[in-house]
C-alpha positions in Angstrom: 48.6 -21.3 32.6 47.8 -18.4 30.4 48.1 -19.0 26.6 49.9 -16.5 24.0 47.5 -14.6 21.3 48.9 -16.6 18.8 48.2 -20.0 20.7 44.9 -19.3 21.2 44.8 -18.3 17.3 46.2 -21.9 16.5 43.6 -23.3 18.8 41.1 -21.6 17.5 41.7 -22.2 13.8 42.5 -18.2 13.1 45.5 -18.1 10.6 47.9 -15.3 10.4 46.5 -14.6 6.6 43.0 -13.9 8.3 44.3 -11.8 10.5 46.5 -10.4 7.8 43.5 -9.8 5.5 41.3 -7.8 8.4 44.0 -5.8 8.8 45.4 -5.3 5.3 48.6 -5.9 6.2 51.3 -8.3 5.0 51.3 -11.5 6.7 55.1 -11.7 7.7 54.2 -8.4 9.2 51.0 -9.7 11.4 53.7 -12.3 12.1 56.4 -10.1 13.5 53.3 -8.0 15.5 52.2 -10.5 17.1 55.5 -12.2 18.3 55.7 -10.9 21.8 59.4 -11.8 22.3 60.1 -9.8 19.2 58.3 -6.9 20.7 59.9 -6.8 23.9 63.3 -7.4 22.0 62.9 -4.3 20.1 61.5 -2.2 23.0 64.8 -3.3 25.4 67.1 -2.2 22.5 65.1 0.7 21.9 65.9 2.0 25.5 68.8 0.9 25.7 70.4 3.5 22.5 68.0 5.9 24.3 70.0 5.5 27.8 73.0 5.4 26.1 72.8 8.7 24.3 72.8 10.2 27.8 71.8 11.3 31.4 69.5 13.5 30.4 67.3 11.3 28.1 67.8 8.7 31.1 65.6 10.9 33.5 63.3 11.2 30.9 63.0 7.1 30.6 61.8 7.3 33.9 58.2 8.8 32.8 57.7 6.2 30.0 55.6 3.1 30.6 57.2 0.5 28.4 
């Protein structure tokens, strides 16, 4: 069983404001970065207004490793 970033963060007493801090970035935004459902969310609906603006950006998804 392989464990999520954030999971081993929890279990290894890293908080999102430490990681927040490192990368000077707001902490609801380290949040939403390191929520993997969230990022594969956005990725499908990001092809999928890309496929449905056409055939010919279609043949261009093709090339893309998302």
């Amino acid at each position: 069983m392989s464990l999520t970033l954030k999971e081993l963060m929890r279990k290894s007493g890293v908080t999102l404001k430490d990681v927040a801090g490192i990368s000077q970035l707001p902490v609801p935004i380290v949040c939403n970065v390191l929520n993997d459902e969230l990022v594969k969310r956005v990725r499908k609906d990001a092809m999928d207004i890309i496929i449905s603006r056409g055939k010919e950006t279609s043949d261009l998804v093709k090339t893309l490793d998302v």
